[in-house]
C-alpha positions as CSV (number, residue, x, y, z in Angstrom):
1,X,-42.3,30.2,25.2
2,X,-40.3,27.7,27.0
3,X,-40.2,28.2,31.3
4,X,-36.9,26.9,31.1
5,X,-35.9,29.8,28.4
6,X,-37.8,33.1,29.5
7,X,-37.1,35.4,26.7
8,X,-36.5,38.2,29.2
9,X,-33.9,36.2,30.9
10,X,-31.7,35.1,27.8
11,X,-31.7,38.2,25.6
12,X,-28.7,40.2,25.1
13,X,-26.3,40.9,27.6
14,X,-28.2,40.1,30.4
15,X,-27.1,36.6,31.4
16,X,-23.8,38.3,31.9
17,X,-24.9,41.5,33.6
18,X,-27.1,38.8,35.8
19,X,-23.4,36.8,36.5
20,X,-21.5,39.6,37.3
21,X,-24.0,41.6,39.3
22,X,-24.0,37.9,41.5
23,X,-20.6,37.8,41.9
24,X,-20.4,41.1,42.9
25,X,-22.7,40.2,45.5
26,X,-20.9,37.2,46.9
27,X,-17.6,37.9,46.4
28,X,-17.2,41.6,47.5
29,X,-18.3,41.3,51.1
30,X,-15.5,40.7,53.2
31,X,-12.5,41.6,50.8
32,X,-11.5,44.2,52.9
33,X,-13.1,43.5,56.8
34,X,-11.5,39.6,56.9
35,X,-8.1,39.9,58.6
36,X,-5.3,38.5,56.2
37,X,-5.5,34.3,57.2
38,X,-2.6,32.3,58.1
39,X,-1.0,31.0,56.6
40,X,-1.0,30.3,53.1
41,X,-2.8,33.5,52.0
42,X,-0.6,35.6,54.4
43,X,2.7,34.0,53.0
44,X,2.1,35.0,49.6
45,X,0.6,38.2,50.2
46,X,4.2,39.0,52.1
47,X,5.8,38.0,49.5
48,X,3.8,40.5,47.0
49,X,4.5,43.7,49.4
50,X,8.1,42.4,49.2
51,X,8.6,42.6,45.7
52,X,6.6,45.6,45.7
53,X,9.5,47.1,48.8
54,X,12.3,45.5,47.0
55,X,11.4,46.6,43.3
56,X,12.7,43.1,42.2
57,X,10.0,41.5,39.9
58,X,11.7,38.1,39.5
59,X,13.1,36.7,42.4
60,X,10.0,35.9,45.1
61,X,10.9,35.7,49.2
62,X,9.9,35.3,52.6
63,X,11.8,38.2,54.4
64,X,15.2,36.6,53.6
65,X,14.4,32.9,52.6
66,X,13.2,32.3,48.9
67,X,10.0,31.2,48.3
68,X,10.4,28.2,45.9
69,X,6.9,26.8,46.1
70,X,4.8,28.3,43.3
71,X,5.8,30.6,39.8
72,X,5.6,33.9,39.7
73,X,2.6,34.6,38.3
74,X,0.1,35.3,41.4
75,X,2.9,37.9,43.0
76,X,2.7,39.9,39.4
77,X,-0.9,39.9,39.5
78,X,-1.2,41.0,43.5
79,X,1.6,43.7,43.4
80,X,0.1,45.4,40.5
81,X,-3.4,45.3,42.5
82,X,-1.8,47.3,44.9
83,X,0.3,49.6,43.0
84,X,-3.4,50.1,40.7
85,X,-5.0,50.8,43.7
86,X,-2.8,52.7,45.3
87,X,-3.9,51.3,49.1
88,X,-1.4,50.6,52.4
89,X,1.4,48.0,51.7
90,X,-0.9,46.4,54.9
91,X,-4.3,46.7,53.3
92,X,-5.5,43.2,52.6
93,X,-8.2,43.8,49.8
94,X,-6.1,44.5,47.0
95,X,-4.0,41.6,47.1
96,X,-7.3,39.7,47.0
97,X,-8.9,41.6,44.3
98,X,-7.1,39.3,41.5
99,X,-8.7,36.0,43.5
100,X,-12.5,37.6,42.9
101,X,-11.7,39.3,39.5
102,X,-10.5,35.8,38.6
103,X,-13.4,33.9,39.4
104,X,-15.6,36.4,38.5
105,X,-14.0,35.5,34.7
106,X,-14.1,31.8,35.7
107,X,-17.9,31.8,35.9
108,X,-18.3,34.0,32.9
109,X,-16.1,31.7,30.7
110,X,-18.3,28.6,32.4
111,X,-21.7,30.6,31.2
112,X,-20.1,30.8,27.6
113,X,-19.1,27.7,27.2
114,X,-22.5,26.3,28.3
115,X,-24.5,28.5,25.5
116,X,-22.4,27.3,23.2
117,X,-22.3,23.6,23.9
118,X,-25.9,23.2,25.8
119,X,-28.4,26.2,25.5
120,X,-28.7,29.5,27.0
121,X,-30.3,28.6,30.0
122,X,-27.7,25.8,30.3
123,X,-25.0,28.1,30.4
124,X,-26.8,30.7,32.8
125,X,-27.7,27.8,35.3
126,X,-24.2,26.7,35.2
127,X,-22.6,30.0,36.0
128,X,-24.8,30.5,38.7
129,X,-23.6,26.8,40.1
130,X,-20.0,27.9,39.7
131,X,-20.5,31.3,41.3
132,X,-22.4,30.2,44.5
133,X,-20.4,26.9,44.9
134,X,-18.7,27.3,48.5
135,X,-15.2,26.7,47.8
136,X,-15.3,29.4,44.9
137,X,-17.0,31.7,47.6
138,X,-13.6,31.2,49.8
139,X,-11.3,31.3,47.2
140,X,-12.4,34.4,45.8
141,X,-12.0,36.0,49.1
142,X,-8.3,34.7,49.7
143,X,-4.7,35.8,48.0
144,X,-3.5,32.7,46.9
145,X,-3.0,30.7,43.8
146,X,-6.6,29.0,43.8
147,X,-8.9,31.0,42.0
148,X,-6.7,32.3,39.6
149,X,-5.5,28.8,38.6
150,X,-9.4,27.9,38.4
151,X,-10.1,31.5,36.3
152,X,-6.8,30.0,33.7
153,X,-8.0,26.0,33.5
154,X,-11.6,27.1,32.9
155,X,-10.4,29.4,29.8
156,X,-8.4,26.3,28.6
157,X,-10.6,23.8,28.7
158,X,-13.9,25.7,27.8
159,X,-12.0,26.5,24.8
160,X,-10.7,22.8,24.2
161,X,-14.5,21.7,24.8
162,X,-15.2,23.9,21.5
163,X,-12.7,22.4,19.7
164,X,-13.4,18.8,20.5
165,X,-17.3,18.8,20.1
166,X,-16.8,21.1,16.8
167,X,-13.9,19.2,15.5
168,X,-15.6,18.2,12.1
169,X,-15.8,22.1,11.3
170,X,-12.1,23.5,11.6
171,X,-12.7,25.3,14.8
172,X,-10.5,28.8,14.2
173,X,-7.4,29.4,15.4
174,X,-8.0,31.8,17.9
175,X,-9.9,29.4,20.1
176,X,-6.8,26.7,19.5
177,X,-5.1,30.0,20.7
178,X,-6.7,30.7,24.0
179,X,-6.4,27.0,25.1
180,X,-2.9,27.5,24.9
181,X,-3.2,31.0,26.5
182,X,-4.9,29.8,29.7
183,X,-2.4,27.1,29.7
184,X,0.9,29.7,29.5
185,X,-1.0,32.0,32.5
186,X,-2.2,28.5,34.5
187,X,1.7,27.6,34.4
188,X,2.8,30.5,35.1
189,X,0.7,30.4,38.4
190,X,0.4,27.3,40.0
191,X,3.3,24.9,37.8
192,X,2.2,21.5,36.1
193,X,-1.8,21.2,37.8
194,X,-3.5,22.4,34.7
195,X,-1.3,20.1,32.4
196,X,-2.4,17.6,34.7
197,X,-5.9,18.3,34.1
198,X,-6.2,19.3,30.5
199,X,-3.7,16.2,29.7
200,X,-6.4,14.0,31.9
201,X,-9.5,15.1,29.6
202,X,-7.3,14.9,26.3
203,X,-6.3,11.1,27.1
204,X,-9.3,10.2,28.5
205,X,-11.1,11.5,25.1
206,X,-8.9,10.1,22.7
207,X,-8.8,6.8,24.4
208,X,-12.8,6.5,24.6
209,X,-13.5,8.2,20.9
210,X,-10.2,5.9,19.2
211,X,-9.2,8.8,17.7
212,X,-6.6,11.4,17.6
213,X,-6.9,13.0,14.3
214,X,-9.1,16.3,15.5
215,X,-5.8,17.0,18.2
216,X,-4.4,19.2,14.9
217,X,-7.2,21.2,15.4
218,X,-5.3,22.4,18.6
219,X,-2.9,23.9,16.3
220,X,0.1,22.7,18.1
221,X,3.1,25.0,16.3
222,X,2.1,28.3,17.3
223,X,0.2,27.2,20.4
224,X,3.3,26.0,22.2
225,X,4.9,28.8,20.9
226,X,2.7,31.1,22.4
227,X,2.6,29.1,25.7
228,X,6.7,29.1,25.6
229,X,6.5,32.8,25.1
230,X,4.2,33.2,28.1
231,X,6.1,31.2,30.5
232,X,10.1,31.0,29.1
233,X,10.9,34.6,29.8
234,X,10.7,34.8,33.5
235,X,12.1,31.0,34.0
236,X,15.1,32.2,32.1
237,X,15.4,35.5,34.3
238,X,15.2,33.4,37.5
239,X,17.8,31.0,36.1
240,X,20.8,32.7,38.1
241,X,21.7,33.7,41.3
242,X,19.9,32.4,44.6
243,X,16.7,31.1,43.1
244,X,19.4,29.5,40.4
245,X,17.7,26.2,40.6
246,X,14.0,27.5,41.5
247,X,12.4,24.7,39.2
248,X,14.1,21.8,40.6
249,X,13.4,23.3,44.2
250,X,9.7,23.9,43.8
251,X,9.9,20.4,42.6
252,X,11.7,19.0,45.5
253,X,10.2,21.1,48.1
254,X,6.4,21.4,46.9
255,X,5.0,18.8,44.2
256,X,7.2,15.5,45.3
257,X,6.2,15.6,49.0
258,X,2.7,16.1,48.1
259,X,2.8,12.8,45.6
260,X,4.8,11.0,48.3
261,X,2.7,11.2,51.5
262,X,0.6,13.6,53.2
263,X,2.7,17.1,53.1
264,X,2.5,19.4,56.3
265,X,0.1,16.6,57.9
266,X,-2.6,17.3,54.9
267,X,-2.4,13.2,53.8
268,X,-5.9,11.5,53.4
269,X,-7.5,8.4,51.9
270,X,-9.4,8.6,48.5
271,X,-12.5,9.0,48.7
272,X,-12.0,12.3,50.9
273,X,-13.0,14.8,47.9
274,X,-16.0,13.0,47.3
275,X,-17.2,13.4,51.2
276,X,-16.1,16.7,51.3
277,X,-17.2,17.7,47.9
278,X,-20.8,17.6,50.1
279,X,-19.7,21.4,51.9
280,X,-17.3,22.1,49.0
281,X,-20.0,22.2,46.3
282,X,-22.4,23.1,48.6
283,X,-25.4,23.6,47.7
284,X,-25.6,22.4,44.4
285,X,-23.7,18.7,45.9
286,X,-27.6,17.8,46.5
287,X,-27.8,18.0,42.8
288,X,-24.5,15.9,41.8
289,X,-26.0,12.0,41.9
290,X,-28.9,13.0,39.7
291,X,-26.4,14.9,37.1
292,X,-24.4,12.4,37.1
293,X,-26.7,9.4,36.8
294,X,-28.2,11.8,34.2
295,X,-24.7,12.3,32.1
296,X,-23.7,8.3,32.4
297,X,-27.0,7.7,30.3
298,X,-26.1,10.7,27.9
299,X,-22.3,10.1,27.5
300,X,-22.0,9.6,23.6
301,X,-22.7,13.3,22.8
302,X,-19.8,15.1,22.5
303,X,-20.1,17.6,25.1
304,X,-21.2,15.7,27.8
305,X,-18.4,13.4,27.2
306,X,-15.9,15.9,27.2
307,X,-17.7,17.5,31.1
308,X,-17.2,13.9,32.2
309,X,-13.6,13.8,30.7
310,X,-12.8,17.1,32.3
311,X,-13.9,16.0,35.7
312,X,-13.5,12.5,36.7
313,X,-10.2,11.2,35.3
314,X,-8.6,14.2,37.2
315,X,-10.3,14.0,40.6
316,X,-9.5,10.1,40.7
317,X,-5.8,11.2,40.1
318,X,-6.3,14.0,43.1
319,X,-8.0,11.1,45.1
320,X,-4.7,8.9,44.9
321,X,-2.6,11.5,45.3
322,X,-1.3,11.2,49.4
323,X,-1.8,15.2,50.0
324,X,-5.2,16.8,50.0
325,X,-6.6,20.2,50.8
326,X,-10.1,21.2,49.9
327,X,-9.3,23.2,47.3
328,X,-7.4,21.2,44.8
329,X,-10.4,19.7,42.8
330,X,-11.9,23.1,42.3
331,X,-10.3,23.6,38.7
332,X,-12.7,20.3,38.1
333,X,-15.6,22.5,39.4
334,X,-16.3,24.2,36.3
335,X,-17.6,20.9,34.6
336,X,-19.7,19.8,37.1
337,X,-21.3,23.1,36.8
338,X,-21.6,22.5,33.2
339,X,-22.9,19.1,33.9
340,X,-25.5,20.6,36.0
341,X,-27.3,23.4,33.9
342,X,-27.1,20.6,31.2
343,X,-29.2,18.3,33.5
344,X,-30.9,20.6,34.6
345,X,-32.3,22.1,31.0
346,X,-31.7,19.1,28.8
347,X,-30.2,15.8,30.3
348,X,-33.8,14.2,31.5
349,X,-35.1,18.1,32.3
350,X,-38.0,19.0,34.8
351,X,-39.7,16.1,34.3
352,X,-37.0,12.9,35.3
353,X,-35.6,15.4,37.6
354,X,-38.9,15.4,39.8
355,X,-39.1,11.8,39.0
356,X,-35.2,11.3,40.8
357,X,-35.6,12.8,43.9
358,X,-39.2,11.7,44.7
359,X,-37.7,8.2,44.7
360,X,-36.3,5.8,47.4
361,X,-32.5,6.9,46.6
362,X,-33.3,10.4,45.8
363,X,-35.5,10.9,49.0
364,X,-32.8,9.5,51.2
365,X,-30.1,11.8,49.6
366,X,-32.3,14.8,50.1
367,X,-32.6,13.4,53.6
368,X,-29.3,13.2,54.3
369,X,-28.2,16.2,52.8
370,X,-31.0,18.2,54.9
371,X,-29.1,16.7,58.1
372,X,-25.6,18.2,57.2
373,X,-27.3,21.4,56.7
374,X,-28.3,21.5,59.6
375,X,-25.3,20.9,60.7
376,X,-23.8,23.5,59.3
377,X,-26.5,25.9,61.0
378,X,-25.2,24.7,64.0
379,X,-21.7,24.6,63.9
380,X,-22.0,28.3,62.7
381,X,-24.0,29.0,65.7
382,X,-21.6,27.5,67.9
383,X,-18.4,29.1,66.5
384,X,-19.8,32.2,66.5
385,X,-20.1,31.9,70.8
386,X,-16.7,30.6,70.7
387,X,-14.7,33.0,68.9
388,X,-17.0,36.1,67.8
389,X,-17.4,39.3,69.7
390,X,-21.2,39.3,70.0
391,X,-22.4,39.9,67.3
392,X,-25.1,37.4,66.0
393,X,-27.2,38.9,63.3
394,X,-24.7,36.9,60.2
395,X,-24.3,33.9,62.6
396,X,-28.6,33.6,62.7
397,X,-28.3,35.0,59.0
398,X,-25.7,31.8,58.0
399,X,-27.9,29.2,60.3
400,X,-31.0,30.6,58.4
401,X,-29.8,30.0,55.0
402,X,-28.2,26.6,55.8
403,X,-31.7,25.6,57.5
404,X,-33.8,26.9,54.7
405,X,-31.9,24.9,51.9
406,X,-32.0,22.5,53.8
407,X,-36.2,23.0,54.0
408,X,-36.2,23.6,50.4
409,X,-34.5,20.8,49.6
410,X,-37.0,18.2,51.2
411,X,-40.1,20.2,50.5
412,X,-39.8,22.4,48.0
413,X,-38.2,20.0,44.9
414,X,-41.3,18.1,45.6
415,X,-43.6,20.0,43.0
416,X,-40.3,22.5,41.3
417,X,-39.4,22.6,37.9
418,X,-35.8,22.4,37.3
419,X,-35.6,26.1,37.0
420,X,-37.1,26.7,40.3
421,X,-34.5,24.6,42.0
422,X,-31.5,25.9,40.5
423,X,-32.8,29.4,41.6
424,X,-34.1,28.5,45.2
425,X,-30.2,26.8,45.6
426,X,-28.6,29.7,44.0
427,X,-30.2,32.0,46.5
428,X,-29.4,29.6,49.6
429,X,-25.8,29.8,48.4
430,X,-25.9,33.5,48.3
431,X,-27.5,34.1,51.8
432,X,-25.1,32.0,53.3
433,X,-22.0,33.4,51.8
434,X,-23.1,36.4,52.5
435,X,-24.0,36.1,55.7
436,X,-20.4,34.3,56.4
437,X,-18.2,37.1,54.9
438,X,-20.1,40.5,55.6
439,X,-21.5,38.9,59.2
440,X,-19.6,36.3,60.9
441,X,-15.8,36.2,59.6
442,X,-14.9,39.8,59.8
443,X,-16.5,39.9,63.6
444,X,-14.2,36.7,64.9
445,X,-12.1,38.6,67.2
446,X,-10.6,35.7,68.4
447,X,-9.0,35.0,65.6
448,X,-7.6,37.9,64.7
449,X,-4.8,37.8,66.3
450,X,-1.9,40.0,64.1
451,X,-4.1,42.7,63.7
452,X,-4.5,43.1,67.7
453,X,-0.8,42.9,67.7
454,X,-0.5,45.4,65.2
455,X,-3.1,47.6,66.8
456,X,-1.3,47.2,70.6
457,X,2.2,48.0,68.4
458,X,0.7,51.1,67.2
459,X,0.0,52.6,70.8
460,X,4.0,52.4,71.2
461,X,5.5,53.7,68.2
462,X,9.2,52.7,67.9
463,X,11.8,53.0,65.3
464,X,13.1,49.0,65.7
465,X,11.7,46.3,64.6
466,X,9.1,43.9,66.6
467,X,10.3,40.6,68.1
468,X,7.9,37.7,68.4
469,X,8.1,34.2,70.2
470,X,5.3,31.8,70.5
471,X,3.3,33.3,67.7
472,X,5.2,33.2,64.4
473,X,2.4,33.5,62.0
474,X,2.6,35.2,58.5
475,X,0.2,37.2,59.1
476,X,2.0,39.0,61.6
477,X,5.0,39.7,59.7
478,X,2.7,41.0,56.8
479,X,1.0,43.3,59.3
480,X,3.8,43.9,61.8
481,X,7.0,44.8,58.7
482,X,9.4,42.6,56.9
483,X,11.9,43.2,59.3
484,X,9.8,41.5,62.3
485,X,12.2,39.3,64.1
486,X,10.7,35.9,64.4
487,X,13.1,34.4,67.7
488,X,12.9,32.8,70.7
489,X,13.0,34.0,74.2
490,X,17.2,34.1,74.4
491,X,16.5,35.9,70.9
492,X,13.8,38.5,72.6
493,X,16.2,39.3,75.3
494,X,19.0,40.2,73.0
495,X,16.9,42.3,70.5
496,X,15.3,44.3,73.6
497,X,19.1,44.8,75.1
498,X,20.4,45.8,71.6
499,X,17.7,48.4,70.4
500,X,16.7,50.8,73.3
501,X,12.9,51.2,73.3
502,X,12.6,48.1,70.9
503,X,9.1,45.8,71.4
504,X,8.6,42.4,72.1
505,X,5.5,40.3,72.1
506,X,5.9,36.9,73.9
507,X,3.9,34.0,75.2
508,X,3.2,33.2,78.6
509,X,5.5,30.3,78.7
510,X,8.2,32.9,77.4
511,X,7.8,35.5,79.5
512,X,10.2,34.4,82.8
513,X,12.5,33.3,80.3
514,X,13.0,36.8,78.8
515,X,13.0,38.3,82.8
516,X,15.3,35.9,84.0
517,X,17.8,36.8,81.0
518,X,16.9,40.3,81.6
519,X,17.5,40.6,85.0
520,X,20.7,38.8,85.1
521,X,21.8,42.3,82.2
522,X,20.5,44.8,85.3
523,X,17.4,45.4,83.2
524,X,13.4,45.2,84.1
525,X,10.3,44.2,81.8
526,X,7.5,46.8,81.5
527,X,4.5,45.0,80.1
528,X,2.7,47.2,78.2
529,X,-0.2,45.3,76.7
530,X,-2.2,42.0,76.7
531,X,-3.9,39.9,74.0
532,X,-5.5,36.8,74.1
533,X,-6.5,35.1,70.8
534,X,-6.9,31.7,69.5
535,X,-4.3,30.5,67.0
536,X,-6.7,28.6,64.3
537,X,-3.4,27.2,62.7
538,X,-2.0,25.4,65.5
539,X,-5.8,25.3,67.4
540,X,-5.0,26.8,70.5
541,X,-5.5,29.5,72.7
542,X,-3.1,31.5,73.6
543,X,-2.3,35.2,75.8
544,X,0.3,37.6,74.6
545,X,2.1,40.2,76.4
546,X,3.8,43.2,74.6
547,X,6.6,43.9,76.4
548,X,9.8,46.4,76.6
549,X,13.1,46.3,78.4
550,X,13.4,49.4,80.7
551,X,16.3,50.7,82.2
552,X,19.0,49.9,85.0
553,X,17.9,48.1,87.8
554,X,19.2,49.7,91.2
């Protein structure tokens, strides 16, 4: 019996059961303790409870301006989260429940697709890679577009990578089916990305292999047909009234400025995916030279070809492109995961693996790799003292894991089979994941600034809504009410002399604005409560004052 294919391991079910009991473990901690973040997650999480208040399904908005940046398709999948569960409009974990449901099917469609194309083992190995790979960790635990768009492109192109290496055989039409499938739901969430990335790998293979004959195979007719069906219906329904022109505005306002130059100050150089692709793949990006030295020498079989097709022609077109966020390359993710329980098994196996990383190049990779996770043990140290409330036991739980891989890494691949370091990284990727979400994030108090608001708010019922100046953050409207009042400190005056009893919560360099214009109406401040916090999307600090306007001065 093979070490790399323990009988035990592979039979049955329980390469899935083994997945989904690890995602379960990494992806459920923290769902419900980490505040709702600012300012992407909190944006489209408001916009979810809004349809959900407003009982309109189609038309998507930010208290009273439309939201034209992305389809409708993650608002559909969070409101009926909620409605399901049956939770608080405020309650942050069922918004995020579709994020780790998605990429709980991401890594199980990455595992399928690698039995199928490598070996058993290969597929296990690679949905491990996928499921402990740090950016998937964050993504699963946020309410945004990410891992839903990476759960849609994995279905597509997993199924495309059947089709392509079994093209000779008539692959059926229900695989030729759910490509199209996860390309309808991959529109319908994020736009034209995963056209962008399936039409990368289809160019780049037909241009490479001279050959377009085996595209019939993707059963074009009733594949866009059932794509069209997927995505016409609410694009017609949003055709009229405000959102009239939604598709031209999401164009204008979200996918131009990001091709132009560096939208909302996110512009880099290329090569920026590849440096951070060191945390973001972390900590199977100690792996990535060797598998792809490995796949170079192996690129003429079919489904290695099609891993390298899938992931570099679309991360050289995300390194040109002006924008970048960390996140973008992760529908590539899947591939490299592939790539790696292929290497890992097949491409060179135990044997050239051990023979890599003992060399000159390998060593100083391992070397270098070691340093940056140390790094990371430190930097969680120190942002722990800086914004935590005292608690340390995830911080030293987060520095241990980082140390230990980073141990493992120079000492331990010395004399370990392949198998042995895919399963001493999988469990440095789970102890620090862990550690992050159950031990660290939900305990940075300084951070969380909406829900002290919302907490100080709740000590002073009143029947108006909250005004805010200085702080204008999502988050706060999603924990604060739709009808928060997001003004200045001429607007706070007004609102508190309007609404008897109304709140206010104002900065310092507010304050003597709103008790100058107070005091000129015959009115006093009453502060009632004090916050200081640190603004992580503007990175500053910053102290709060809830205040209300009392009555008549003498």
């Amino acid at each position: 019996m093979s070490v790399l294919e323990p009988a035990t391991l592979l039979k049955g079910f329980r390469p899935i059961v083994l997945l989904t009991l690890l995602c379960a473990v990494l992806f459920a901690p923290g769902l419900a303790s980490i505040p709702p973040t600012d300012r992407d997650e909190a944006r489209f999480m408001q916009a979810s409870k809004q349809m959900i208040e407003s009982g309109d399904w189609v038309h998507i908005q930010f208290q009273d301006e439309p939201r034209n940046k992305k389809p409708i398709g993650i608002y559909w999948l969070q409101a009926a989260a909620v409605k399901v569960m049956g939770q608080s409009l405020t309650a942050a974990w069922p918004y995020r429940l579709p994020s780790a449901l998605a990429a709980w099917l991401a890594v199980l469609a990455v595992y399928r697709c690698g039995r199928k194309l490598f070996s058993p083992m290969a597929g296990l190995i690679a949905g491990a890679t996928l499921a402990t790979s740090f950016i998937v960790v964050v993504e699963a635990h946020i309410a945004k577009t990410d891992a839903t768009l990476l759960a849609a492109t994995t279905l597509a192109l997993t199924m495309l990578a059947e089709i392509y290496v079994a093209r000779r055989e008539n692959p059926p039409l229900s695989t030729a089916l759910l490509f199209w499938l996860g390309l309808g739901i991959g529109i319908l969430i994020k736009g034209p990305i995963i056209l962008l990335v399936a039409g990368a790998a289809l160019t780049a293979l037909c241009l490479a292999d001279r050959d377009l004959s085996w595209l019939k195979s993707l059963r074009p007719a009733p594949g866009l047909l059932l794509t069209l069906i997927i995505v016409l219906p609410w694009l017609i329904a949003v055709s009229g009234g405000a959102q009239g022109n939604f598709v031209a505005n999401s164009l204008r306002e979200d996918l131009l400025p990001k091709l132009i130059g560096g939208q909302e100050s996110h512009g880099a150089p290329p090569g920026t995916y590849i440096a951070a692709a060191l945390l973001t793949a972390w900590p199977w990006s100690v792996l990535a030279p060797f598998v792809l030295v490995a796949a170079s020498q192996h690129r003429t079989r079919p489904a290695v070809r099609f891993c390298l097709a899938w992931l570099i022609p679309a991360w050289i077109i995300f390194e040109i492109v002006p924008t970048k966020l960390p996140h973008y390359t992760m529908p590539l993710y899947p591939a490299l995961a592939l790539l790696t329980g292929w290497a890992l098994t097949e491409g060179g196996g135990a044997k050239d693996f051990a023979a890599w990383i003992g060399r000159g190049a390998g060593l100083a990779y391992r070397i270098a790799w070691a340093c940056l996770a140390v790094a990371m043990a430190v930097g969680v140290m120190y942002a722990n003292r800086m914004f935590g409330d005292g608690a340390k036991t995830g911080a030293l739980g987060a520095a241990a894991a980082a140390v230990l891989a980073g141990a493992f890494v120079i000492v331990g691949f010395r004399r370990g089979t392949a198998l042995s370091a895919a399963t001493g990284l999988t469990a440095a990727g789970v102890m620090l994941t862990v550690s992050l979400t159950w031990g660290v994030l939900p305990h940075f108090r300084q951070f969380a600034v909406s829900p002290r608001i919302a907490t100080a708010i709740a000590a002073h019922p009143t029947t108006s809504p909250v005004a805010l100046v200085g702080f204008h953050e999502p988050s706060a409207v999603f924990l604060l009410g739709t009808s928060t009042v997001l003004t200045d400190a001429a607007g706070v005056a007004g609102h508190l002399l309007a609404a008897p009893g109304a709140l206010a919560v104002v900065t310092d360099d507010a304050l003597d604005d709103v008790r100058v214009a107070l005091t000129a109406a015959d009115r006093d401040i009453t502060q009632l409560e004090d916050i200081d916090g640190y603004n992580y999307s503007r990175g500053q600090w910053l102290h709060l004052t809830v205040i209300t306007a009392t009555g008549q001065r003498p």
